[in-house]
N, C-alpha and C positions, 0 to 999 in steps of 0.2 A: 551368368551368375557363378559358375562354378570358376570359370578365371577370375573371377572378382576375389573370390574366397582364396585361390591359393596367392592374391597379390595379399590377403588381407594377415593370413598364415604367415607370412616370410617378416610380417614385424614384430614377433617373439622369437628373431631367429637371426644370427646375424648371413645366413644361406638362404637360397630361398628351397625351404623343406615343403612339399607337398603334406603337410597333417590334418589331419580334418579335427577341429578344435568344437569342441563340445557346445553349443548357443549359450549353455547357462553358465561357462566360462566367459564370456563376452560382457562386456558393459554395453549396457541397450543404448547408448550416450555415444561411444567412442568406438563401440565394437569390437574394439582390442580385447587381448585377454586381461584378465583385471590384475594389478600387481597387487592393490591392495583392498579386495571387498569390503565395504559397509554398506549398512542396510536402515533405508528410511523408517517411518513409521508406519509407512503404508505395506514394509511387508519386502518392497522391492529394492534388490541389491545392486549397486551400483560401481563403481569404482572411484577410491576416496578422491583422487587430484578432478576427475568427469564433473564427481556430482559436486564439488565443493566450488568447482568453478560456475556451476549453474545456482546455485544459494547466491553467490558474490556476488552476481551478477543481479540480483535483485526479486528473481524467481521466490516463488512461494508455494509451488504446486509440485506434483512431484513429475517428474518429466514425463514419467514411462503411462503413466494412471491419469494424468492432472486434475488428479484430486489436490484438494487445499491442505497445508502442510500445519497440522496444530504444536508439532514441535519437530526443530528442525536438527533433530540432535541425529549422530551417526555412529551404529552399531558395527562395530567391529565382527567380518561374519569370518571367525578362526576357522569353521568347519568345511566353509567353503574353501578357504586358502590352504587347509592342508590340499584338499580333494584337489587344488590346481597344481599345487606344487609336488603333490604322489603324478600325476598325468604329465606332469615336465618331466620326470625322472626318469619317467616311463617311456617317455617318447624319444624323438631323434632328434632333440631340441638342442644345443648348443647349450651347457649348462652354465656357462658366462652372462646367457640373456635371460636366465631361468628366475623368476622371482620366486624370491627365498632359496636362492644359493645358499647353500652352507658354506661352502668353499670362500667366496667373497667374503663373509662374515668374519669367518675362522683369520684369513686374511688380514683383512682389515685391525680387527682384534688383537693379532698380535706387534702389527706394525705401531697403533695406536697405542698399547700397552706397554710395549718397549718402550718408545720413547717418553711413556711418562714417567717411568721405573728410570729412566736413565737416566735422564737431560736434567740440568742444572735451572734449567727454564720452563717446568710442563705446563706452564700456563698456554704456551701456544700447541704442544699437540691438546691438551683439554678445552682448548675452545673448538678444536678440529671434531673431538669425540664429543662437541655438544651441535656441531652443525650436522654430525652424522644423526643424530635421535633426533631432531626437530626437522630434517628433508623427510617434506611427504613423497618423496619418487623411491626413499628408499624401502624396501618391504619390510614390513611386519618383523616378519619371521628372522630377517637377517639381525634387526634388532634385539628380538628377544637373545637369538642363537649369540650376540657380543656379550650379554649379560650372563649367559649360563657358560657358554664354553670357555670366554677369556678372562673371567675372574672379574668384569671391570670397575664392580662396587669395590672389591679391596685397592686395586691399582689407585682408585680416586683416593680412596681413604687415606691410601699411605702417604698418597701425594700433599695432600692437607695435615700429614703430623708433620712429615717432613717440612714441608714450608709455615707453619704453621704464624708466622710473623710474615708474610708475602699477603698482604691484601688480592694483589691482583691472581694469585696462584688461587686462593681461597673462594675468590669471585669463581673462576671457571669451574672449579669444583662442583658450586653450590650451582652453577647454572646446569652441568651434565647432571645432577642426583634430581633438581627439581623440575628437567623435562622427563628423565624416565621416571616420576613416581605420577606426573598429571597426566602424562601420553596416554592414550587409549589406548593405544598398538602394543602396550605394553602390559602384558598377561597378568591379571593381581598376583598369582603365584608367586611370578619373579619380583612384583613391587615388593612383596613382604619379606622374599628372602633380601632384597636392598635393603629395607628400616630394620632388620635382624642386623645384619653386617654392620652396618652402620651405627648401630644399637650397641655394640660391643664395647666400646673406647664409647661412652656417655661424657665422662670429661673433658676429652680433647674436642668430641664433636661438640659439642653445645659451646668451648671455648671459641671456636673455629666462626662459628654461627653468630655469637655477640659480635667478632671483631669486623664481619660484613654487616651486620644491620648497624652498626655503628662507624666505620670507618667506608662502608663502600661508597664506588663510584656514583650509584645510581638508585632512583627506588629499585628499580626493574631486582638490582642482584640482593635489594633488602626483603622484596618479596619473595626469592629464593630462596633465601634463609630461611626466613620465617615458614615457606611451605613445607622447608623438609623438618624442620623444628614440630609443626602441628604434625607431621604423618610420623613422629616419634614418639610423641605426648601421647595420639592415638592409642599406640599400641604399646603403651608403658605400664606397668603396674606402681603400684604407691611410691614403692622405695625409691623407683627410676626417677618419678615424677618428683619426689623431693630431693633426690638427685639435682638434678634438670635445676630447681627453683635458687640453689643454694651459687649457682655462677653471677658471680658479680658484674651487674649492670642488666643484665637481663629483662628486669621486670621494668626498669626506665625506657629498654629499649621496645620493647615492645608497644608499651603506651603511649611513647613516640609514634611508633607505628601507624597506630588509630587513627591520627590527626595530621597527615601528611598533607600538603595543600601544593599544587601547582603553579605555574604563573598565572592564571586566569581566578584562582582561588576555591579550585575544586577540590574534592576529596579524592583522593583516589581509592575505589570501592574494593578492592584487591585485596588492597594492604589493609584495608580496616578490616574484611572478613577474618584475613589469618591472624590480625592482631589479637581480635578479638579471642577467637579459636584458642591460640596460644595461652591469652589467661586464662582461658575456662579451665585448658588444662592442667595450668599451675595453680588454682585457686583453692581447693581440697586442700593443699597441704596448711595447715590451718598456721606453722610459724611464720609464716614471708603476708599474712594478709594485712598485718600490722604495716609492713612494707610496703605493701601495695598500694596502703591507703596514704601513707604519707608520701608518695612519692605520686599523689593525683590520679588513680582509678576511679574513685567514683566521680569525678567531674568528669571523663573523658569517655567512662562508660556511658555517663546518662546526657551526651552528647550525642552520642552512639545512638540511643536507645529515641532521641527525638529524631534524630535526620534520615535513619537507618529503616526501611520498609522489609528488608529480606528478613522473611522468617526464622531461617539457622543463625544468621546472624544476631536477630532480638533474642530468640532464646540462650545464646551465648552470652549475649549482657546480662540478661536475666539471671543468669546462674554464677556470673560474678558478683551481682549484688546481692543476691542468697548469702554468698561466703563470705562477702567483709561485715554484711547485718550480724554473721556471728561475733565480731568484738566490738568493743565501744569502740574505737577509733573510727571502725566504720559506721555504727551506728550515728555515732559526731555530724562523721562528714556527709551525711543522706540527709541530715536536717538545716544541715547549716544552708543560705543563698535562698532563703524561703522555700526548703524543704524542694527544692526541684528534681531532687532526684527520685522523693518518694511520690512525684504528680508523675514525671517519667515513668517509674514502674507499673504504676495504675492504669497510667496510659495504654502500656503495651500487656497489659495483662494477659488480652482476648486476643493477640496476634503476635504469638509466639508460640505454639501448639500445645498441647497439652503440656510436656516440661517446663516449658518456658512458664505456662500461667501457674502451675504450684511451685515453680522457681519465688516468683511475685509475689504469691499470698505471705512464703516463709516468709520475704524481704519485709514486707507491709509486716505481719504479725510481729516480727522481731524487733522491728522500731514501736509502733502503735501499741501495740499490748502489752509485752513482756516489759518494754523498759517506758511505755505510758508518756512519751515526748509529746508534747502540747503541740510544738510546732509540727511535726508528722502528724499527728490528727485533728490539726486543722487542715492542713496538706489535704490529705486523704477525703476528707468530708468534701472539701470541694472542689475535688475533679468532679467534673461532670458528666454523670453514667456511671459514677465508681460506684453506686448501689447496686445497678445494671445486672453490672460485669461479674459484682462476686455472686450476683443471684446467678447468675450463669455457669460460673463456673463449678457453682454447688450440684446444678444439674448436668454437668458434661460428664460423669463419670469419675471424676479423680479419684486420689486418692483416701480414705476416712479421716488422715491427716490433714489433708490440705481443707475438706470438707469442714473439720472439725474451725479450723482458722479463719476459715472465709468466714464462716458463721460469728465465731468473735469479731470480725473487724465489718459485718455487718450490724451490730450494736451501738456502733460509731454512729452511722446513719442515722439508727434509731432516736437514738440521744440526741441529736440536732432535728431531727423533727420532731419530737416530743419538746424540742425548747420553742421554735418557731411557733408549733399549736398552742401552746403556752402564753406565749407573747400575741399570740390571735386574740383568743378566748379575753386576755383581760383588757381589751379594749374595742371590747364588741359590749353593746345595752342587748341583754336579754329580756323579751316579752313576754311572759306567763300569761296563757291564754286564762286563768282563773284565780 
């Protein structure tokens, strides 16, 4: 055993170093020392490329427990990978083989930076610096360490004013900002100082962003755009976000978005999450909803809202049709096609969580009550459960607002069964027992 150990030692090493390597450094899978810990739901830490190859492969237990996996999601364990990479430092480890070199990093960083600073072409070193963020062999740590020590949200930035007409320069851009903002390995701290940087120049970027969901190659770099567009809107306040709305084409592109279809004639579920996502976050600003609407939002929303089961995603329809029910235009276009877009919101009233359903009551109240459209409340009366649903949602807690609406557009109901018992009653013979 103990010769077993020092052959097992010599492969964090390019020597063969006698170290005696800590067990809870070891992946229980591969044994090795882990380059990059994550950790199941069961508690037990693995190493990301071990376990992710045991998922792939069709497993559903967890190797080390095999207990049954209810979610197979993997936690980044930072606390463990400093504790390995302080114990590399420490040791007589060859710090070439050490995961989470700094050194490599710093390295790397600056070779990649250069040449995007430099070259009249950086499309090809920024595809290089997006195959460095999306390799799971390389560590964590070296990743985060390219983003703090080499600047390399500015380097990308500048690279995208400077070509800012280079589609394909544009593409690699958006594909390095949109793996380091969804990677895990990637610490939120530094996500934010990314959408901060990048937050800066609002103009140039969201210009940069149209001219890929409109001219790019592929979905793949439209849903690039689009992701690092929604982690902006995110974290914008009003002015930014009417900002954001005022870039021409934007809002076509986006609804474009929604409705992307394959050769086979699928949706792709990606692009319609961040589609969506995108208008929710453009949709507050209450001059561009006029836009919105003539430019087809509420047919593609309440496409959305029929095909669409994911929760974050209905409640982001939902709150797009809150905000165009604020003008007539949109108020028009929810009634127009036999009202389908207000049998869609009813629809989804109950399955979109609490926002999403006082999303729906506004949408229903501000057609049905306030502006009293026939066709919305005929709509309304006959969905089926739509009595149900608002009795429900009067009991879930809302808000005294949303409370106060349900209860008007339960009236509705009223009113049609009080006509139905009406139309009973006068052709029914009553017997007087005397």
């Amino acid at each position: 055993m103990r010769k077993e150990e020092r052959l097992r030692s010599t492969s964090t090493s390019t020597t063969a170093l006698e170290v005696k390597i800590p067990s809870f450094f070891r992946c229980p899978i591969s044994l090795d020392v882990m380059r990059s810990p994550v950790s199941l739901c069961t508690g037990v830490t693995y190493d990301r490329a071990s376990i992710q190859r045991w998922l792939d492969s069709g497993h559903t237990t967890c190797p080390a427990t095999m207990q049954p996996l209810p979610s197979t999601d993997l936690v980044p364990n930072l606390t463990l990978q400093r504790l390995i990479r302080l114990w590399c430092s420490e040791s007589a480890v060859d710090s070439a083989a050490v995961p989470g070199s700094k050194l490599s990093a710093r390295r790397l960083a600056g070779q990649l930076l250069k040449e995007i600073s430099a070259s009249s072409d950086p499309a090809a070193p920024l595809r290089r610096l997006a195959g460095f963020f999306s390799d799971d062999d390389v560590d964590e740590f070296e990743k985060n360490d390219l983003i703090n020590a080499g600047r390399c949200t500015s380097a990308v930035q500048s690279a995208m004013k400077r070509k800012s007409d280079d589609v394909e320069t544009l593409e690699a851009s958006s594909t390095v900002l949109a793996l380091v903002l969804r990677s895990d390995s990637i610490e939120e701290a530094n996500k934010k100082t990314v959408v901060t940087e990048i937050s800066s120049d609002l103009a140039t970027l969201v210009s940069c962003l149209v001219k890929v969901l409109g001219n790019g190659t592929g979905l793949e770099s439209q849903i690039n755009a689009a992701r690092i567009l929604q982690s902006v809107l995110a974290a914008s306040n009003s002015d930014s976000r009417s900002l954001i709305s005022e870039e021409p084409h934007l809002i076509s592109e986006l609804i474009r978005l929604i409705g992307p279809v394959d050769e086979k004639g699928t949706i792709e579920r990606s692009a319609v999450r961040l589609g969506v996502a995108c208008l929710a976050g453009i949709c507050p600003v209450r001059k561009v909803r006029g836009e919105m609407v003539q430019l087809g939002v509420v047919a593609a929303v309440t496409r959305v809202l029929i095909t669409e089961s994911d929760m974050a995603v209905s409640e982001c329809a939902l709150k797009i049709m809150e905000a165009v029910a604020g003008c007539a235009e949109g108020r028009m276009a929810m009634c127009e096609n036999g009202a389908l877009a207000v049998k869609a919101v009813a629809c989804k009233m109950m399955k979109a969580g609490k926002a999403g359903a006082e999303a729906a009551v506004a949408a229903l109240w501000a057609v049905c009550i306030k502006c009293k459209d026939r066709r919305a409340v005929e709509a309304l009366a006959g969905v089926e459960g739509g009595l149900t649903r608002l009795l429900l949602l009067m009991q879930s807690g809302c808000s005294p607002v949303a409370r106060q609406m349900a209860g008007d557009l339960i009236k509705i109901f009223k009113v049609n069964a009080k006509n139905c018992l009406a139309g009973y009653e006068s052709k029914t013979t009553h017997i007087m027992p005397f």
